[in-house]
C-alpha positions in Angstrom: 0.0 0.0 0.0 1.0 3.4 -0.5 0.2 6.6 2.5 0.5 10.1 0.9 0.2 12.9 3.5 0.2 16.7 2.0 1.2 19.4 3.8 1.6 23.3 3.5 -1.8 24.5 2.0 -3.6 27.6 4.1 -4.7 31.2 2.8 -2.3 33.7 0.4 -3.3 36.4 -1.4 -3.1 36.8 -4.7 0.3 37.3 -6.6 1.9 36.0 -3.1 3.8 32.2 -2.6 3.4 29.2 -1.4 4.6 26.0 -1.0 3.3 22.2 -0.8 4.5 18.6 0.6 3.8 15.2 0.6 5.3 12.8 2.3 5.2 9.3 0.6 5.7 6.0 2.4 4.6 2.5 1.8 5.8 0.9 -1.7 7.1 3.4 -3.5 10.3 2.8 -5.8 12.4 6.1 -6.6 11.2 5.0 -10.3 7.8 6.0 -9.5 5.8 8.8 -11.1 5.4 11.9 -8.6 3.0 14.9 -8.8 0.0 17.1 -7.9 -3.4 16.9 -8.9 -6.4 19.7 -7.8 -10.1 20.2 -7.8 -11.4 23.3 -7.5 -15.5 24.1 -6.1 -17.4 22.8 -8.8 -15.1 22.0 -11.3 -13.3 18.6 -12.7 -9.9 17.5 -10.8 -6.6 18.4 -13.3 -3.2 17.9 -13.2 -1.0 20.3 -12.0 2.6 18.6 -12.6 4.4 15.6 -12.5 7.8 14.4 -12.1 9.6 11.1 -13.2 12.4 9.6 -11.8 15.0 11.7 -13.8 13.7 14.7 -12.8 11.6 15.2 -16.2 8.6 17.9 -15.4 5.0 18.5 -16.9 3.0 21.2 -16.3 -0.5 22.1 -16.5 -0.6 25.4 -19.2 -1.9 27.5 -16.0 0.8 27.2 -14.2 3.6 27.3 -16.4 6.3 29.4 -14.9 4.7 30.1 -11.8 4.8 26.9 -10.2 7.9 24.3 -10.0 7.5 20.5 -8.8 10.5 18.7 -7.5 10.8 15.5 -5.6 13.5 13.8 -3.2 13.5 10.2 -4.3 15.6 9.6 -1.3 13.1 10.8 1.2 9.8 9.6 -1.0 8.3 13.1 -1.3 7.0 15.7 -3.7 7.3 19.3 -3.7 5.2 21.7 -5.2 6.6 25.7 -5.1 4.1 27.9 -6.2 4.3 31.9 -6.8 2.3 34.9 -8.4 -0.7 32.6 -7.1 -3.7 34.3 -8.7 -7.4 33.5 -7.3 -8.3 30.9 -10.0 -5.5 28.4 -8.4 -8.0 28.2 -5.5 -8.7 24.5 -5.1 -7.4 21.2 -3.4 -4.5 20.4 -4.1 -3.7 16.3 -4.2 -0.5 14.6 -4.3 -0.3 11.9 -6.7 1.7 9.0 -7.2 1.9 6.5 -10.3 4.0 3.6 -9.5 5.4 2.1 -13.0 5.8 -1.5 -11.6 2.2 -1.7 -11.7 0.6 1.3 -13.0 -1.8 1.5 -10.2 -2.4 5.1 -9.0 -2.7 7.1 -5.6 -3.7 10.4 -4.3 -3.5 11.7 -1.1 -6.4 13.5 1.3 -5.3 16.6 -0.3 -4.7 20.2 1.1 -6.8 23.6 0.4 -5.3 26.2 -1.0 -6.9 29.2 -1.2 -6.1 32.5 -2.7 -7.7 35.8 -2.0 -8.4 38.6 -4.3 
């Protein structure tokens, strides 16, 4: 089984910073996928960004240059550093693991983030 425990969410006004964690234990393999998903009221959950094992990134088009994932494969956890937040990145935010041995995916219970105007 896989635990995924997120960390780091609260209220920020918009155009300030914030940063995200999740701590991943259980069977995870530093060759597993890492990243964020969110859900804002009302709307569908998207991804925000993923990671592979050699550091390879992806990122939603609404974040692009204002938010950077990063992961320590030692430690099994995700990072998400996000700045100029603007009101529409209100949501929660899920971290996400895909493991490749099996293709089988996680998400965490997620932590709101919410941005002011």
């Amino acid at each position: 089984q896989v635990q995924l425990v997120e960390s780091g969410g609260g209220l920020v006004q918009a155009g300030g910073s914030m940063s995200l964690s999740c701590a991943a234990s259980g069977r995870i393999s530093s060759h597993d996928v890492l990243g964020w998903y969110r859900q804002a009221p009302g709307k569908q959950s998207e991804l925000v960004a993923v990671v592979t094992y050699n550091g390879s990134t992806n990122y939603a088009e609404s974040v692009k240059a204002r938010f950077t994932i990063s992961r320590d494969s030692v430690k099994k956890a995700v990072f998400l550093r996000m700045i100029n937040l603007e009101v529409e990145d209100t949501a929660v935010y899920f971290c996400y693991v895909r493991r490749v041995e099996t293709g089988r995916e996680y998400w965490g219970q997620g932590t709101q983030v919410t941005v002011s105007s």
